[in-house]
Backbone as XML, in Angstrom:
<?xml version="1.0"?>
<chain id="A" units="angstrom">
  <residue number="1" name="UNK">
    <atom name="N" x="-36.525" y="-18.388" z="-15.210"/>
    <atom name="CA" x="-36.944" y="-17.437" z="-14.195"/>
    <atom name="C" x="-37.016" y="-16.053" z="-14.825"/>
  </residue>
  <residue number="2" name="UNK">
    <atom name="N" x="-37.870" y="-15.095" z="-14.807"/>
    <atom name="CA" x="-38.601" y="-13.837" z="-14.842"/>
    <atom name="C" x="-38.413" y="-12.772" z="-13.506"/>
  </residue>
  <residue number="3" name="UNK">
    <atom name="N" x="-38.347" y="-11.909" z="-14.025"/>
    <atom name="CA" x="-37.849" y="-10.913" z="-12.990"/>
    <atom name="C" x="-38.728" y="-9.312" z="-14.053"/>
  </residue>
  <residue number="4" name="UNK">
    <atom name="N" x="-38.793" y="-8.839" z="-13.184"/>
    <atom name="CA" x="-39.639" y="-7.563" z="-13.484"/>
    <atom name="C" x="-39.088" y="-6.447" z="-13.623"/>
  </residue>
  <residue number="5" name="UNK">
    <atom name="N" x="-38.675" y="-5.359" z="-14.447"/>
    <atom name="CA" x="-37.490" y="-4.246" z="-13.773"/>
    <atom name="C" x="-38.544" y="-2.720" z="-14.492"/>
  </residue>
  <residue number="6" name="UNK">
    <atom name="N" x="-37.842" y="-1.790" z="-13.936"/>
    <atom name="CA" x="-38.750" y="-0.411" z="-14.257"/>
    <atom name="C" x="-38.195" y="-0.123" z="-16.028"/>
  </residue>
  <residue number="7" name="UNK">
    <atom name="N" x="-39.047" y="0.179" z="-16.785"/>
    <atom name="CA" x="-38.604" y="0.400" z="-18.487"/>
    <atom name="C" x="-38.164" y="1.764" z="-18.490"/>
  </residue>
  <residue number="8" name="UNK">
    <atom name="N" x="-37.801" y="2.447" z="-18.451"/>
    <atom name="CA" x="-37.492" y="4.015" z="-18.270"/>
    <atom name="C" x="-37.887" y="4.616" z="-19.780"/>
  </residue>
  <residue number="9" name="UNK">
    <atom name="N" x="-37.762" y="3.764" z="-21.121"/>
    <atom name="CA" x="-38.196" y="3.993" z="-21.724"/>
    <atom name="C" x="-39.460" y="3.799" z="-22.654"/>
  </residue>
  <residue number="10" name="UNK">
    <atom name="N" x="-40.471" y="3.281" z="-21.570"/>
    <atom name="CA" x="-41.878" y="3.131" z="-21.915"/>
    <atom name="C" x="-42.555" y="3.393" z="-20.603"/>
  </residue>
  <residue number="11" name="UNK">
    <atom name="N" x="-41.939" y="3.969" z="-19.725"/>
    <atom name="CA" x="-42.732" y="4.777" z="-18.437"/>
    <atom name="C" x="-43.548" y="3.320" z="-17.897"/>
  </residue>
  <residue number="12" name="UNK">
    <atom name="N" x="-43.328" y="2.078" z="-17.877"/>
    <atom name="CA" x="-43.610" y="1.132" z="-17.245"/>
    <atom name="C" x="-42.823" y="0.020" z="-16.805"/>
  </residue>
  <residue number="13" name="UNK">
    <atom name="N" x="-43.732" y="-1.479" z="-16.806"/>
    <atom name="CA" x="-42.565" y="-2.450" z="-15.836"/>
    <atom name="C" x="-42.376" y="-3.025" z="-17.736"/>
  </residue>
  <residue number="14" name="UNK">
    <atom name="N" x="-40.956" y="-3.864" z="-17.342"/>
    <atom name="CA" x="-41.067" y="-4.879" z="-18.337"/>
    <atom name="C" x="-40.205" y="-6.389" z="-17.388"/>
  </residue>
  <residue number="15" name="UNK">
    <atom name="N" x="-40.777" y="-7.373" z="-18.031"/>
    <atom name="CA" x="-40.210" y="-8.610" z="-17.804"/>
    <atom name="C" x="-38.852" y="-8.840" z="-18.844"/>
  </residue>
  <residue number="16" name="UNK">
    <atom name="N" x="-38.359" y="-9.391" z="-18.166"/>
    <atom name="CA" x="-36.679" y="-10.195" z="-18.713"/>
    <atom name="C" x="-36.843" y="-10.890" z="-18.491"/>
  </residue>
  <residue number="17" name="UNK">
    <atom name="N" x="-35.867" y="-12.350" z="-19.142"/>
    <atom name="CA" x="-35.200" y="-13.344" z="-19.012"/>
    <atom name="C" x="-34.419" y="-13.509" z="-18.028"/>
  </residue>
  <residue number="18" name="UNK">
    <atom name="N" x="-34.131" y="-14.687" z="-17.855"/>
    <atom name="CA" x="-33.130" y="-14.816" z="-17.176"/>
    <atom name="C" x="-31.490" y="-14.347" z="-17.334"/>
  </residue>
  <residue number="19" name="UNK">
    <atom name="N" x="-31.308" y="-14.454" z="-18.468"/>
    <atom name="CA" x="-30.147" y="-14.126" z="-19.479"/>
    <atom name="C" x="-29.785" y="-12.912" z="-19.441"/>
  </residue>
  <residue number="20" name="UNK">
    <atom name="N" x="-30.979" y="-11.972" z="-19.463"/>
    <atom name="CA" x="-30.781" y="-10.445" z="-19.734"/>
    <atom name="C" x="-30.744" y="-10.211" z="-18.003"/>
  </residue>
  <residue number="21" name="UNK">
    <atom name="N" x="-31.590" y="-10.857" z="-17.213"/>
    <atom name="CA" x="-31.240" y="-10.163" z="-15.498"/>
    <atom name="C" x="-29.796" y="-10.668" z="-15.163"/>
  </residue>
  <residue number="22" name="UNK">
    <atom name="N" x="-29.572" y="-11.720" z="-15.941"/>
    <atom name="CA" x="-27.706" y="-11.696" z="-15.219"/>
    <atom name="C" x="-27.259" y="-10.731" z="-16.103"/>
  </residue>
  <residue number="23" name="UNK">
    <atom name="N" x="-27.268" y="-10.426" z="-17.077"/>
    <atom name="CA" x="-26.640" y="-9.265" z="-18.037"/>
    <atom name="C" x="-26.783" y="-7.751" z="-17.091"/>
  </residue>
  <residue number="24" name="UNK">
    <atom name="N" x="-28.283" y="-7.753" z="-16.303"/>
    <atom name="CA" x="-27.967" y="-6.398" z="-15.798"/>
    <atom name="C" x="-27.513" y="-6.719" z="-14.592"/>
  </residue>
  <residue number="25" name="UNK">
    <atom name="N" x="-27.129" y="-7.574" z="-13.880"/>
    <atom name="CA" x="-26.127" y="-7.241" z="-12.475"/>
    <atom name="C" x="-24.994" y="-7.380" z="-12.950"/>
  </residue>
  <residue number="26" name="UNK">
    <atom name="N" x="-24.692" y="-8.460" z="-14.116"/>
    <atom name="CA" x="-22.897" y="-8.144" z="-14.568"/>
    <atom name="C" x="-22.827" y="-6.427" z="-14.656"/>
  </residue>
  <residue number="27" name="UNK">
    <atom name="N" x="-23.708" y="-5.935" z="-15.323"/>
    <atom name="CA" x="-23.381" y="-4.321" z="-15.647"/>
    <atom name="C" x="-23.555" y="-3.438" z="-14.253"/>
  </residue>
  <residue number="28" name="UNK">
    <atom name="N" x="-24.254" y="-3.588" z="-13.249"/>
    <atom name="CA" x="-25.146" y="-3.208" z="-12.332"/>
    <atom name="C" x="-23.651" y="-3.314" z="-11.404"/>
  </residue>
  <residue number="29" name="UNK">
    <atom name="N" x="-22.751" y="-4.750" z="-11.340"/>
    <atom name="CA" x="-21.753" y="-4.713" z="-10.438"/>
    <atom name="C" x="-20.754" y="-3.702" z="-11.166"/>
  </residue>
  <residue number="30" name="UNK">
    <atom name="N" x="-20.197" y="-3.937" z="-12.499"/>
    <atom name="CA" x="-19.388" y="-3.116" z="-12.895"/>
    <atom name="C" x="-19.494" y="-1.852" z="-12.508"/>
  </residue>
  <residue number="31" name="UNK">
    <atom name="N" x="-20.699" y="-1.161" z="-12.803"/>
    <atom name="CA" x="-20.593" y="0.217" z="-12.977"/>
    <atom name="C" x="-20.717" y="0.335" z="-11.309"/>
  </residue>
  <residue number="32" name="UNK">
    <atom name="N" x="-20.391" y="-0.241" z="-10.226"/>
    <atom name="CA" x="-20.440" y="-0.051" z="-8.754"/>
    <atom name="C" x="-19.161" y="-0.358" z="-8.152"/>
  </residue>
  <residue number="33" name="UNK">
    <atom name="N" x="-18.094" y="-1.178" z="-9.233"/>
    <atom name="CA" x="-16.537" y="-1.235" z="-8.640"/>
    <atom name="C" x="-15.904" y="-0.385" z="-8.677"/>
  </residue>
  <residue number="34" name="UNK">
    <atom name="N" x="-15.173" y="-0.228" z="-8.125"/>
    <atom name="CA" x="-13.876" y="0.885" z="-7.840"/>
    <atom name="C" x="-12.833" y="0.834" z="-9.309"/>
  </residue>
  <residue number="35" name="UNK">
    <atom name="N" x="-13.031" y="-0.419" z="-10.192"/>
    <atom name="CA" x="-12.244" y="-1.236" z="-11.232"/>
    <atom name="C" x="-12.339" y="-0.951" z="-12.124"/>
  </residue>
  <residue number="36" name="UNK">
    <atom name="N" x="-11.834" y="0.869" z="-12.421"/>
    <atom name="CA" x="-11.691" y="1.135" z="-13.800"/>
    <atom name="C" x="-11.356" y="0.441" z="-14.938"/>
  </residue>
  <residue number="37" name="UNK">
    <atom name="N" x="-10.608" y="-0.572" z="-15.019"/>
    <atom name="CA" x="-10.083" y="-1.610" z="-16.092"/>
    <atom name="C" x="-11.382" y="-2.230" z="-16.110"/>
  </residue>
  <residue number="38" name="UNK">
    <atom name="N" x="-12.097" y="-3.259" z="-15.072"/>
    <atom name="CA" x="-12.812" y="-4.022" z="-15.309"/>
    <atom name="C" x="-14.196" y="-3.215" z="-15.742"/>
  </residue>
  <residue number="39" name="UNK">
    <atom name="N" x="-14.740" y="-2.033" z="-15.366"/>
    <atom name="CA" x="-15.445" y="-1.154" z="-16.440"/>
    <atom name="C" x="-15.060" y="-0.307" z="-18.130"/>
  </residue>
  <residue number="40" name="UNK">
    <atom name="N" x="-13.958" y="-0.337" z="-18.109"/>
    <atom name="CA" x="-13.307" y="-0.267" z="-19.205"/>
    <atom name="C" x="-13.578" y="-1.302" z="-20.468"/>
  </residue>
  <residue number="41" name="UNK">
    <atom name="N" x="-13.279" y="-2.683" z="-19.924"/>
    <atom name="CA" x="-13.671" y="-3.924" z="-20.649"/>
    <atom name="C" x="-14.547" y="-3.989" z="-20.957"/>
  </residue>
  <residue number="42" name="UNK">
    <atom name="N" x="-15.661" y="-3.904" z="-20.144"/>
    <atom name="CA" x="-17.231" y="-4.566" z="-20.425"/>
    <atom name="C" x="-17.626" y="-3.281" z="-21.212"/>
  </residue>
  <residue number="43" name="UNK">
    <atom name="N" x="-17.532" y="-2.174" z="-20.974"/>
    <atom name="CA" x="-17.570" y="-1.388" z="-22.363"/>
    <atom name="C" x="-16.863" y="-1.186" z="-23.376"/>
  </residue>
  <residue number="44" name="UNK">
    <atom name="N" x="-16.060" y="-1.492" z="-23.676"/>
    <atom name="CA" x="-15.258" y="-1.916" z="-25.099"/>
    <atom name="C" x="-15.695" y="-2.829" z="-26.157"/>
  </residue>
  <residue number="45" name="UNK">
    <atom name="N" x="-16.247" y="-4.040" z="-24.776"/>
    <atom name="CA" x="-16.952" y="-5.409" z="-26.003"/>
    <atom name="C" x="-18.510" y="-4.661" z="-25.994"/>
  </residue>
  <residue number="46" name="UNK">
    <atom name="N" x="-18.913" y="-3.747" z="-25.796"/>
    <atom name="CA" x="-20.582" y="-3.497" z="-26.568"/>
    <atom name="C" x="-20.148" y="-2.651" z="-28.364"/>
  </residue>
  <residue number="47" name="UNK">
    <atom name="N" x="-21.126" y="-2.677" z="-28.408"/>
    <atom name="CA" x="-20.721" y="-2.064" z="-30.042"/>
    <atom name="C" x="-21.378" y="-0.457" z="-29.569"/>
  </residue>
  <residue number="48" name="UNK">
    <atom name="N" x="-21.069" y="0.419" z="-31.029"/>
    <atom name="CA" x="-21.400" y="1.541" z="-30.731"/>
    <atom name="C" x="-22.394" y="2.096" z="-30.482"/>
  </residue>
  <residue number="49" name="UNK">
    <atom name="N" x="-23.623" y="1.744" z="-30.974"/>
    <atom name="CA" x="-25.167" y="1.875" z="-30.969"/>
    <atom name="C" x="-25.424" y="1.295" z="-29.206"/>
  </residue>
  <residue number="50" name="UNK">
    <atom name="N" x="-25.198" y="-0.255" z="-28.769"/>
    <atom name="CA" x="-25.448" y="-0.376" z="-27.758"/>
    <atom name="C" x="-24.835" y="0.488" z="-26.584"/>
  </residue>
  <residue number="51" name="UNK">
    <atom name="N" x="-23.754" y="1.363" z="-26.835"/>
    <atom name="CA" x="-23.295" y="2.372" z="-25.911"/>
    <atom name="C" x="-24.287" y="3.460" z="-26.074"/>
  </residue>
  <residue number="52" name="UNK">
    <atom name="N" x="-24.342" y="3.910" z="-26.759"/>
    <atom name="CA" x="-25.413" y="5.012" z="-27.073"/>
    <atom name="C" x="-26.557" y="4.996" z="-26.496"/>
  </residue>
  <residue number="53" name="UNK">
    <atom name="N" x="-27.361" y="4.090" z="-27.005"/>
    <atom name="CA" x="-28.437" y="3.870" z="-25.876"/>
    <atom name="C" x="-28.745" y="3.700" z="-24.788"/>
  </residue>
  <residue number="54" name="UNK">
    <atom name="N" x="-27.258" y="2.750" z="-24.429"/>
    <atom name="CA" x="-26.934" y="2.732" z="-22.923"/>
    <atom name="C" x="-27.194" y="3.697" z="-22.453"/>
  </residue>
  <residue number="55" name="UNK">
    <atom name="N" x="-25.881" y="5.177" z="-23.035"/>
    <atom name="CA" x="-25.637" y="6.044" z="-22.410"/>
    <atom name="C" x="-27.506" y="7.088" z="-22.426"/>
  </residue>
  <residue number="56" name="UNK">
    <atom name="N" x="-28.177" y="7.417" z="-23.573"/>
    <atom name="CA" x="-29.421" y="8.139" z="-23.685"/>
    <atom name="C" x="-30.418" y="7.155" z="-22.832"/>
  </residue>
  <residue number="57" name="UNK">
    <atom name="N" x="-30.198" y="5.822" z="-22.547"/>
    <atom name="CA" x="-31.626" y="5.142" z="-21.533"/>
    <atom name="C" x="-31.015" y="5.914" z="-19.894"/>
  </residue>
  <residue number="58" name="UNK">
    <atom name="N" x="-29.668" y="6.275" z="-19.737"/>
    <atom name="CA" x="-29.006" y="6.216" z="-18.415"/>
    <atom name="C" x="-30.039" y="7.756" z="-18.286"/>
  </residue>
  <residue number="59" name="UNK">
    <atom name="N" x="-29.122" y="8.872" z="-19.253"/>
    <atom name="CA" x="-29.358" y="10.587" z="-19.346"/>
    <atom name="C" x="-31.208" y="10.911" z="-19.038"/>
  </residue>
  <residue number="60" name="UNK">
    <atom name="N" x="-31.657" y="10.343" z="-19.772"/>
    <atom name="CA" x="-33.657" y="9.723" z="-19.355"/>
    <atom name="C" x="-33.471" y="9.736" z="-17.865"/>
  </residue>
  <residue number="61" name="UNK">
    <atom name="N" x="-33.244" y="8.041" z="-17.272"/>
    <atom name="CA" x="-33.245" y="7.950" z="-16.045"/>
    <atom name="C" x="-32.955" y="9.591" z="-14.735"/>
  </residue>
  <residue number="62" name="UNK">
    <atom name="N" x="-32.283" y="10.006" z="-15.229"/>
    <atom name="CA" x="-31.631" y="11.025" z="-14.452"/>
    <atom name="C" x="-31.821" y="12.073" z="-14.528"/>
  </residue>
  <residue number="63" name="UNK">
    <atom name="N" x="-32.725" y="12.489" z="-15.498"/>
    <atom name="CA" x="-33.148" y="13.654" z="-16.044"/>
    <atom name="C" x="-34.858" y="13.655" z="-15.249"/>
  </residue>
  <residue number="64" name="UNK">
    <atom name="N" x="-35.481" y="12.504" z="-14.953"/>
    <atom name="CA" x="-36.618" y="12.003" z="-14.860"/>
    <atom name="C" x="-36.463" y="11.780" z="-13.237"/>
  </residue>
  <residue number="65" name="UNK">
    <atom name="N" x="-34.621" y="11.531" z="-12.577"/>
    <atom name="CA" x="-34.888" y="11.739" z="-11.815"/>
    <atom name="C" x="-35.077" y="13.004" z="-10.589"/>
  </residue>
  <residue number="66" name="UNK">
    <atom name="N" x="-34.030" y="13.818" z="-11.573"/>
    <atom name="CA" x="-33.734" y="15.012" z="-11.190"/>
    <atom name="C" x="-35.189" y="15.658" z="-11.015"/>
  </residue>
  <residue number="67" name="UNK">
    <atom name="N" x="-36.017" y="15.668" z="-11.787"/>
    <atom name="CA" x="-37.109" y="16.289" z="-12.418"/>
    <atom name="C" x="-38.078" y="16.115" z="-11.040"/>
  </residue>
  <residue number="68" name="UNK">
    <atom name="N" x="-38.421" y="15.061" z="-10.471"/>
    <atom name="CA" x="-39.023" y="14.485" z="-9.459"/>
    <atom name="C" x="-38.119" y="15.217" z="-8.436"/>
  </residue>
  <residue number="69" name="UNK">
    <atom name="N" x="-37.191" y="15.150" z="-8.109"/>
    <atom name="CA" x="-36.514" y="15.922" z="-6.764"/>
    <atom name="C" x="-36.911" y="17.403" z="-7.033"/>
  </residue>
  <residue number="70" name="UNK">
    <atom name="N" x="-36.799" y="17.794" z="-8.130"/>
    <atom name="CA" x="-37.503" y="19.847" z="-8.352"/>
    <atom name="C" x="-39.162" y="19.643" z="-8.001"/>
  </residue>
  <residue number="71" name="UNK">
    <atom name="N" x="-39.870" y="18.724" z="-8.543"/>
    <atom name="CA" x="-41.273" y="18.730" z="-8.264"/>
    <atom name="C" x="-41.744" y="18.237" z="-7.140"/>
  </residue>
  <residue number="72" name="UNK">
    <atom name="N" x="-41.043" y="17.667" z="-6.385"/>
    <atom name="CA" x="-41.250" y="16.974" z="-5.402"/>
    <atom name="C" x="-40.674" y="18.385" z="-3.700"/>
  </residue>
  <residue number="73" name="UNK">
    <atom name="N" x="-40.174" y="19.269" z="-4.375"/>
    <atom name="CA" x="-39.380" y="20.295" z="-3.229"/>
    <atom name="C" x="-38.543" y="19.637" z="-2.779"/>
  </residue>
  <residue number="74" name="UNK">
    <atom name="N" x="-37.419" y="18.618" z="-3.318"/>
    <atom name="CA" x="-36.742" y="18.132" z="-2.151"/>
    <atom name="C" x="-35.391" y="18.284" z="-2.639"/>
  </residue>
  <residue number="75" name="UNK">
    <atom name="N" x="-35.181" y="19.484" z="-3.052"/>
    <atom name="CA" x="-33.838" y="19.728" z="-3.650"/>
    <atom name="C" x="-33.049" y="19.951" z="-2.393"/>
  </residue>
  <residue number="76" name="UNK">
    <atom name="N" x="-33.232" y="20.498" z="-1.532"/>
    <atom name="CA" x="-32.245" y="20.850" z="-0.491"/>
    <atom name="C" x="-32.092" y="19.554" z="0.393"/>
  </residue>
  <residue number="77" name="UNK">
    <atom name="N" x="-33.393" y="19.045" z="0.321"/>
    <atom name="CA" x="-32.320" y="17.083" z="0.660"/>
    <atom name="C" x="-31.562" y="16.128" z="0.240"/>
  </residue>
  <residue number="78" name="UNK">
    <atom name="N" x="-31.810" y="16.703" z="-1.250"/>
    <atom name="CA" x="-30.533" y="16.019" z="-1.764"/>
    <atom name="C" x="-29.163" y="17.284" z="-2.221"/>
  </residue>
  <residue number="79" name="UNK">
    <atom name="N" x="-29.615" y="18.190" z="-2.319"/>
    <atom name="CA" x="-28.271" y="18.520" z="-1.630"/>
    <atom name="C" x="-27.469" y="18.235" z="-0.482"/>
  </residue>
  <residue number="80" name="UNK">
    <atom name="N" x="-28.473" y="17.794" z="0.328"/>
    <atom name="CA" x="-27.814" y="17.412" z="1.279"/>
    <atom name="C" x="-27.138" y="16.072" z="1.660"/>
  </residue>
  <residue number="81" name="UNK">
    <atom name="N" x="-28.066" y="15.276" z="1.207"/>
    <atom name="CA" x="-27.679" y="13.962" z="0.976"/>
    <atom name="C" x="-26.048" y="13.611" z="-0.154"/>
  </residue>
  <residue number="82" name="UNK">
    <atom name="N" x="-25.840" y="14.716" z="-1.060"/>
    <atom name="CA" x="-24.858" y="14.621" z="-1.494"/>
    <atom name="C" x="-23.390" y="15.071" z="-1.259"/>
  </residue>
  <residue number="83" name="UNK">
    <atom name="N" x="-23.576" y="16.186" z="-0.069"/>
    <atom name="CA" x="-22.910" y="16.746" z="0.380"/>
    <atom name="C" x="-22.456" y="15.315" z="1.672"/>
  </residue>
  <residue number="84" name="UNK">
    <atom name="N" x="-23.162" y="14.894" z="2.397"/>
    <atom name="CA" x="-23.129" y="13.680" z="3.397"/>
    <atom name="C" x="-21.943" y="12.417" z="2.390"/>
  </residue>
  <residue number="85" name="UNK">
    <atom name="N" x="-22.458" y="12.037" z="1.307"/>
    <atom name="CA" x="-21.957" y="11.397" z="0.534"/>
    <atom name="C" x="-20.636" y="11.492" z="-0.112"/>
  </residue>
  <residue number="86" name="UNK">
    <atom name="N" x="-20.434" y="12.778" z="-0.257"/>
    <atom name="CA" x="-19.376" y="13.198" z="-0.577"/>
    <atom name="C" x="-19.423" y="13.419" z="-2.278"/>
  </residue>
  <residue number="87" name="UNK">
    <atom name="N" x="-20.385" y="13.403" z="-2.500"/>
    <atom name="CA" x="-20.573" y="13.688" z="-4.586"/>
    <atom name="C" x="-21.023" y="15.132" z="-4.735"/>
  </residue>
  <residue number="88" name="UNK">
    <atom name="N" x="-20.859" y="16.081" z="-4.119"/>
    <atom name="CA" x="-20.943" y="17.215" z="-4.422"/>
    <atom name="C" x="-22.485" y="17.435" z="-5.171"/>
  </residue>
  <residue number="89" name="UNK">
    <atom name="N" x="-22.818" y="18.657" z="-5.220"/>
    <atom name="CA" x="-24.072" y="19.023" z="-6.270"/>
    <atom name="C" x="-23.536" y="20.071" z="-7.527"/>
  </residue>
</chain>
């Protein structure tokens, strides 16, 4: 089975495996638990390069998304939306 996900670093879609889409909800749940230990772990067993990229594919994402909320005028909704949330701006 094939699954489709956004490439952040080729500004398009790419297809996965099956293998790699359970790889991103194992990561997808981690980084959404409350379970500092159990996010602790699953980053310990990547090596150093795969953190790195991790971390520069994440800084992209967020930078790209931020970027869209300034061009888009909708900064004061997500200020607001974060303030509702409780994550501060």
């Amino acid at each position: 089975m094939q699954t489709i996900l956004f490439d952040s670093e080729n500004n398009g879609i790419k297809t996965i495996s099956y293998a790699e889409q359970q790889q991103v909800r194992l990561t997808t749940e981690l980084l959404h638990t409350n379970s500092h230990n159990a996010l602790v772990k699953a980053l310990a067993s990547r090596s150093r390069s795969e953190l790195i990229k991790g971390f520069c594919k994440e800084m992209s994402a967020k930078n790209r998304a931020y970027y869209f909320i300034l061009e888009s005028g909708l900064i004061h909704q997500f200020h607001q939306f974060c303030q509702e949330k409780g994550t501060g701006t």
